[in-house]
C-alpha positions in Angstrom: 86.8 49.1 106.7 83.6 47.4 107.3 81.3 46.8 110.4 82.4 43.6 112.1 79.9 41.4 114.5 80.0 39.1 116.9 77.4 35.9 116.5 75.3 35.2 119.2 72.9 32.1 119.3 69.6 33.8 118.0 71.6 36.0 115.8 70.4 36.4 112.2 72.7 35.9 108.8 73.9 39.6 108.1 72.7 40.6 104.1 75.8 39.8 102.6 76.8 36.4 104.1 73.0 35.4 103.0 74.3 36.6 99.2 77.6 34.7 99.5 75.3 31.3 100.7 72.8 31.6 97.5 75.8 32.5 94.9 77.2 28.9 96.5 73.9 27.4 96.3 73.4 28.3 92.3 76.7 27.6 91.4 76.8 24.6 93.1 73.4 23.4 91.2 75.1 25.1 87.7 77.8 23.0 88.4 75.6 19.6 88.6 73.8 20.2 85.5 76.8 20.9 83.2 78.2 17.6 84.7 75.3 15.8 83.5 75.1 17.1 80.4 78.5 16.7 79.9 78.6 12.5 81.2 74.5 12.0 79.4 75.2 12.6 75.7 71.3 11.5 75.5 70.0 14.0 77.4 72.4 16.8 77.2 69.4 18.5 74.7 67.3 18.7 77.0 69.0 20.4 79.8 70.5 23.0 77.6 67.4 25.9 78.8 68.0 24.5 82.4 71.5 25.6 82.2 70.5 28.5 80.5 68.3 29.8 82.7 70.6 28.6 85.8 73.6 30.4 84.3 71.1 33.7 84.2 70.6 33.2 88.4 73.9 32.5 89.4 75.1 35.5 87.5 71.7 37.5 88.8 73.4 35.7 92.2 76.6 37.3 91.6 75.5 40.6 90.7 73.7 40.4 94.4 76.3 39.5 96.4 78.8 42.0 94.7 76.1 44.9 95.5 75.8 43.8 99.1 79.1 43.3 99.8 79.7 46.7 98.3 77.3 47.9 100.8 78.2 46.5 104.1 78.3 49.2 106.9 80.9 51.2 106.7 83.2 52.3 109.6 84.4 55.7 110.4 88.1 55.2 110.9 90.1 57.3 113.1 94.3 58.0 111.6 96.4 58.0 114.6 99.6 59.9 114.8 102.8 58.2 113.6 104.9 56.4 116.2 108.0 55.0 116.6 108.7 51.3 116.2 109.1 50.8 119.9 105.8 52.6 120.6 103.6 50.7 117.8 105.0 47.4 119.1 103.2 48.7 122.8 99.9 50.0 120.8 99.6 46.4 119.7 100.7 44.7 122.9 98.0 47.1 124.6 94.9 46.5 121.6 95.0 42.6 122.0 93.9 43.4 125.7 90.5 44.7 124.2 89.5 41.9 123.5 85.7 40.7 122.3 85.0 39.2 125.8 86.6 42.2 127.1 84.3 44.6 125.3 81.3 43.1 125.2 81.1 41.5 128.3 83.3 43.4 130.8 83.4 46.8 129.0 80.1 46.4 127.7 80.9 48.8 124.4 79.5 46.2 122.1 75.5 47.3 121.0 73.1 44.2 120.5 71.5 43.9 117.2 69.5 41.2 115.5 72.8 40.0 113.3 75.1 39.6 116.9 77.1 42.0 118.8 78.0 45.1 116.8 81.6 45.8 117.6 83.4 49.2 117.8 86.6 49.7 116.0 89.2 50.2 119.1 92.4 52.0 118.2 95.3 52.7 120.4 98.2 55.4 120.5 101.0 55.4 122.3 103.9 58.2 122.4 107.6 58.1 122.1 108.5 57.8 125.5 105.7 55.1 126.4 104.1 57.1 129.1 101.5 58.3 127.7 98.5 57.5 125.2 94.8 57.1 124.3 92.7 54.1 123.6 90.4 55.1 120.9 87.0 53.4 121.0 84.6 53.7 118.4 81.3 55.7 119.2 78.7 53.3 117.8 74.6 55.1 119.1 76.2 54.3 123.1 78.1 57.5 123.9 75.9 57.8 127.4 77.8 54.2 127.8 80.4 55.4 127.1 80.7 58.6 129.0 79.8 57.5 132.1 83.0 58.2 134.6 83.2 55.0 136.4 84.2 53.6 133.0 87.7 54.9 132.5 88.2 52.8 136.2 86.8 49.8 134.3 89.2 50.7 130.7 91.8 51.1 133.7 91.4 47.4 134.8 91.3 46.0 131.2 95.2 47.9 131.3 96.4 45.1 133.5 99.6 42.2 134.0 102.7 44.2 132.9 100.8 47.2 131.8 99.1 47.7 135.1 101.4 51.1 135.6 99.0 52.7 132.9 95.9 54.1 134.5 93.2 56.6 132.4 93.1 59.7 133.7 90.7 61.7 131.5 88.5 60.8 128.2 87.0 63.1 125.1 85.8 63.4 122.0 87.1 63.5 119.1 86.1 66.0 116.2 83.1 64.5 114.6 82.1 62.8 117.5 83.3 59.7 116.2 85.4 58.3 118.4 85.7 58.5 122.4 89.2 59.0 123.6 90.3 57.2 126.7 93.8 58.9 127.9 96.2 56.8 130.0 99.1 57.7 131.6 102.1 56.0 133.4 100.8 57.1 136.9 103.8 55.0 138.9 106.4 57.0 137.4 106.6 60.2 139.5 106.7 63.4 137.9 107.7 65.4 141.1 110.3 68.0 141.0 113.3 67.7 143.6 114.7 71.3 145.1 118.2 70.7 146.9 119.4 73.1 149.4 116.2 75.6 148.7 118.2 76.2 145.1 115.2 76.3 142.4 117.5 78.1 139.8 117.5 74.7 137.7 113.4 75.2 137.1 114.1 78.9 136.1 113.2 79.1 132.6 114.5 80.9 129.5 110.6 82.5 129.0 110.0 84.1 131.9 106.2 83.8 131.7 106.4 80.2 131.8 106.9 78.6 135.6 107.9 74.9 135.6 105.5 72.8 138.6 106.0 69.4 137.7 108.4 67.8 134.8 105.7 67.4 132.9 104.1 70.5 133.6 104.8 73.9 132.6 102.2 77.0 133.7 102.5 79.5 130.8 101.1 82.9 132.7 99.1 85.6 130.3 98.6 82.6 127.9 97.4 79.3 129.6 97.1 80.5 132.8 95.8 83.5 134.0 95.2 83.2 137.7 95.3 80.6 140.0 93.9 78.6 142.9 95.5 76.6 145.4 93.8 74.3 148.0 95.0 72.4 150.8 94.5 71.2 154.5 97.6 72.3 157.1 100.7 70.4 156.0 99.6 68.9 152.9 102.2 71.2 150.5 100.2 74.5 149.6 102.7 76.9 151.3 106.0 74.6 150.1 104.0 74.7 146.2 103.5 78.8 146.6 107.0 79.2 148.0 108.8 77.0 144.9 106.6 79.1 142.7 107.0 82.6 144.2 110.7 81.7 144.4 110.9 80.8 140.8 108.9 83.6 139.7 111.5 86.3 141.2 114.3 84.7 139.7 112.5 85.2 136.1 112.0 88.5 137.0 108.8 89.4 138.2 107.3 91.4 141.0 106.1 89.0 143.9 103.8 90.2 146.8 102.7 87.4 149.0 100.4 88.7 151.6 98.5 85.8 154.0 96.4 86.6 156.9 98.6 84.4 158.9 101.9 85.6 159.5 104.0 83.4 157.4 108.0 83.1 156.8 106.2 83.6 153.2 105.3 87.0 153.9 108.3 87.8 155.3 110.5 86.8 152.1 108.0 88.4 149.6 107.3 91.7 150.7 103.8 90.6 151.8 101.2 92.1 154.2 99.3 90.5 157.0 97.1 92.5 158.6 93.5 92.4 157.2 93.2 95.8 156.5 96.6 96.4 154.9 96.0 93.3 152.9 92.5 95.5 151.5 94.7 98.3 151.2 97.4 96.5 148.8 94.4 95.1 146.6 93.1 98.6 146.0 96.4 99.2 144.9 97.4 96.8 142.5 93.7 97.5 141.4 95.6 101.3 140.4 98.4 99.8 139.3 96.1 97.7 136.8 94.3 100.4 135.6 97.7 102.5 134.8 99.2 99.1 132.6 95.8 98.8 131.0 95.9 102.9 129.7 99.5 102.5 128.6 98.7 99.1 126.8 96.0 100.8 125.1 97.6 104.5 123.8 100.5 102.3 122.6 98.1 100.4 119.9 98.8 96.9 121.6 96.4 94.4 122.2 97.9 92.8 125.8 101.0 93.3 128.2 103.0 90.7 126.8 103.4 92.8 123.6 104.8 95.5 126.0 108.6 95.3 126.3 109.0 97.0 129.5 105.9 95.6 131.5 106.5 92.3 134.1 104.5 89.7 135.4 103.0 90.1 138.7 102.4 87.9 140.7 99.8 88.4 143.7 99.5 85.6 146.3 96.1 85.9 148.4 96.7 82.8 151.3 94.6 82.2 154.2 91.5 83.7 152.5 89.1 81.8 155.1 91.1 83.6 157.8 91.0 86.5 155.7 87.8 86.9 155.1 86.2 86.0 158.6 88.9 89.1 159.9 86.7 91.5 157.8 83.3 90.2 159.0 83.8 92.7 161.8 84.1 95.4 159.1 81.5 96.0 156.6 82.9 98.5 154.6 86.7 96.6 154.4 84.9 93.5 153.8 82.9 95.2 150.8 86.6 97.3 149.3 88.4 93.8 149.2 85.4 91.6 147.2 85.6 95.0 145.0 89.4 95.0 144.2 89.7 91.3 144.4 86.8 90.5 141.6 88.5 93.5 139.7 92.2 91.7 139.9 90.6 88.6 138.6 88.4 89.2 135.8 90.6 92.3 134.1 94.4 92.2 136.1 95.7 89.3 134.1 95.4 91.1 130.8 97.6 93.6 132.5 100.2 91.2 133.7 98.7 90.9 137.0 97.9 87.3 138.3 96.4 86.4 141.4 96.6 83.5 143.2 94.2 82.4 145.7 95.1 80.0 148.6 92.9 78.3 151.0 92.2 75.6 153.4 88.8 74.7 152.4 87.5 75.2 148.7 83.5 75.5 150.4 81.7 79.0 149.9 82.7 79.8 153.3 86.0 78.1 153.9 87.2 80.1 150.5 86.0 83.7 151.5 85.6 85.4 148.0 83.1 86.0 146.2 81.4 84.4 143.4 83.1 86.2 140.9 86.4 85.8 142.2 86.2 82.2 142.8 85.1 81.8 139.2 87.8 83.3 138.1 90.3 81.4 140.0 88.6 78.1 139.1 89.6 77.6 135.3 93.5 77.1 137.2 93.0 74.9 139.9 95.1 72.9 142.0 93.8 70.9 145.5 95.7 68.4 147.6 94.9 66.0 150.2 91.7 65.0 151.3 90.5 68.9 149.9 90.8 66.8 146.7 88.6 63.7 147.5 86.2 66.2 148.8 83.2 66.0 146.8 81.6 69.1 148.4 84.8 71.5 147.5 85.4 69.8 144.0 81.6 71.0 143.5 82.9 75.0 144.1 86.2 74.9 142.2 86.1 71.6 139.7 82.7 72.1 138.6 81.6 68.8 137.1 83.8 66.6 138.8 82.0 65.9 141.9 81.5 62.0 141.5 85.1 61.5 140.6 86.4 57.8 142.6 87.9 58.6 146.1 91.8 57.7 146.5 94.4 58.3 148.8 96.3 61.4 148.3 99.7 61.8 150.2 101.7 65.2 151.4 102.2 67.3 148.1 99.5 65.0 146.0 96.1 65.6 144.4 94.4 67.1 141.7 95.0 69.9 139.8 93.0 71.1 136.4 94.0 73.5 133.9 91.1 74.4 131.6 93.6 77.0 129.4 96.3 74.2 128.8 94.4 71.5 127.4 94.9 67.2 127.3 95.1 65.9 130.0 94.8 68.8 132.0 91.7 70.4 130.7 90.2 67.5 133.3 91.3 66.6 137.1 94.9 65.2 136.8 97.2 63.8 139.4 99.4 66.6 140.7 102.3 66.3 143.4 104.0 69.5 144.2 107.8 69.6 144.0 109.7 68.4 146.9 112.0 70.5 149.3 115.2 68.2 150.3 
């Protein structure tokens, strides 16, 4: 594949069209001459050298415009997966969207040279089930173009008409660098999970480290996940999400403590705590219990606790850390045991089978209550709904990067939620809705 362009009025000829126009020129003039030494017998003799030396530069000619066409610019060309007939009949449907007016004018992916607009290749995927995909766009020297995040809105409004229902919701880079992936995604298809009756035994899955959140989603603990952070405003689904979860998670058979430093039906049906100092109290614990599955794991030869046959998940909820945390302002000393046990639990408790999983109204320094190390370790698996999620200020503290993201509405149970671990579209701020309770 070769480098295609776009002419513009002061464009130049490219090399190899300037080749094709002199090898028409001399054959043109080659031509002439034979004729008229071919209809003048009289003075055929003396235009024999003419035609001779003509036939030398249209071949010279030739020679030219085989080298240059041999030498266009090359493109690097990205091999999509296979897809189904259905699915290539969409990628089509989708690539005659992009346009050249769409790319150079609206897009703006095009780069100006002095032979016209240098267009990017533009490749499109789409998968099985026509819900998801990529747009693959060529990265030709305009990758800080091409980067920028208010451009997967404008890709997003090129995906219009019958296809409106495909919005992108992350973009990459491919190996090489070649090529910058735009990812789209049917986002008016929910993906919402439906409990009836407070029965969650049809999410209970056959591998009991893996917990089922969305049908698309599945959170695979001690591999993809390792702890966990959940923020929300009041009534805006982070209890509802932690109960389905918690709920799920004892029916796979692990241990659940959910302990909130308000009173909760939550605490009641976990075995949780809520008093401050008890909650301290049960982190220095688990913080024992830790260090007990880490010396086993390590006199049996083993690398990690899923290689252990007898050693659970664990499963530590932490809600109402604000509260939490301004409770043991009046207490140094309690204050300083729970950042001690809970950066402990975080950085080494997973590798044990112990994952925390911090909830809180406000995702701010303040409004989280834990400390740096804590929070860090709680941000790689993040999850915020509501307006927590169009909060620049929060995204700043626990989807680092992502501050300028576009504001949108966000409903009860909807946001963002970002899973560095999993990957795809994930490994970016994706829409989330938590399952719903009938």
């Amino acid at each position: 594949m070769f480098r295609r362009y776009v002419w513009r009025d002061d464009s130049r000829p490219l090399p190899h069209v300037v080749a094709l126009v002199f090898l028409f020129i001399s054959l043109v003039l080659l031509g002439m001459l034979a004729l008229l030494a071919h209809g003048f017998v009289i003075i055929a003799s003396y235009l024999v050298w003419p035609i001779r030396w003509m036939s030398v530069i249209t071949l010279v000619t030739f020679v030219g415009v085989v080298w240059t066409w041999r030498n266009r610019e090359r493109i690097s060309w990205l091999e999509v997966p296979d897809m189904s007939v259905k699915a290539e009949k969409r990628a089509k449907r989708l690539l005659k969207l992009f346009s050249d007016k769409a790319i150079t004018d609206v897009l703006g992916f095009s780069v100006s040279t002095r032979y016209g607009e240098e267009m990017p290749v533009v490749r499109v995927w789409v998968n099985d089930d026509l819900n998801l995909g990529y747009i693959a766009v060529e990265n030709i020297a305009n990758f800080d173009a091409l980067d920028r995040q208010k451009l997967e809105q404008r890709v997003s409004g090129i995906l219009s008409g019958r296809y409106a229902k495909y919005a992108v919701v992350a973009s990459d880079l491919t190996v090489g660098d070649a090529y910058v992936r735009y990812w789209f995604e049917d986002v008016a298809t929910s993906h919402r999970l439906t409990v009836s009756n407070g029965d969650v035994s049809p999410f209970v899955s056959s591998n009991v480290h893996e917990i089922q959140v969305m049908d698309n989603l599945k959170l695979r603990f001690g591999y993809d996940v390792h702890n966990m952070g959940i923020v929300a405003r009041t009534r805006f689904g982070k209890t509802m999400l932690a109960k389905f979860m918690a709920s799920v998670m004892v029916q796979q058979g692990w241990i659940v403590e959910y302990s909130s430093a308000k009173h909760d039906v939550n605490v009641d049906q976990f075995n949780g705590y809520s008093d401050p100092l008890d909650i301290v109290d049960r982190a220095e614990y688990w913080v024992s219990v830790m260090n007990e599955r880490l010396r086993r794991i390590n006199e049996s030869g083993r690398e990690k606790y899923l290689d252990m046959p007898d050693m659970v998940d664990v499963a530590l909820f932490w809600d109402e850390l604000g509260n939490l945390s301004a409770a043991l302002d009046l207490d140094k000393k309690a204050k300083s045991r729970w950042q001690a046990a809970i950066n402990r639990l975080t950085a080494t408790g997973a590798s044990a089978g112990i994952h925390s999983i911090g909830i809180s109204q406000m995702a701010t320094l303040e409004g989280l209550g834990l400390p740096n190390l804590a929070r860090t370790n709680l941000a790689d698996s993040v999850i915020m709904l509501g307006e927590a999620a169009n909060n620049a200020d929060e995204r700043r503290y626990m989807m680092s990067g992502y501050a300028d993201l576009p504001s949108r509405h966000y409903g009860v149970g909807q946001g963002l939620a970002k899973f560095t671990g999993i990957g795809g579209i994930w490994a970016t701020p994706h829409l989330f809705e938590t399952p719903y309770f009938e």
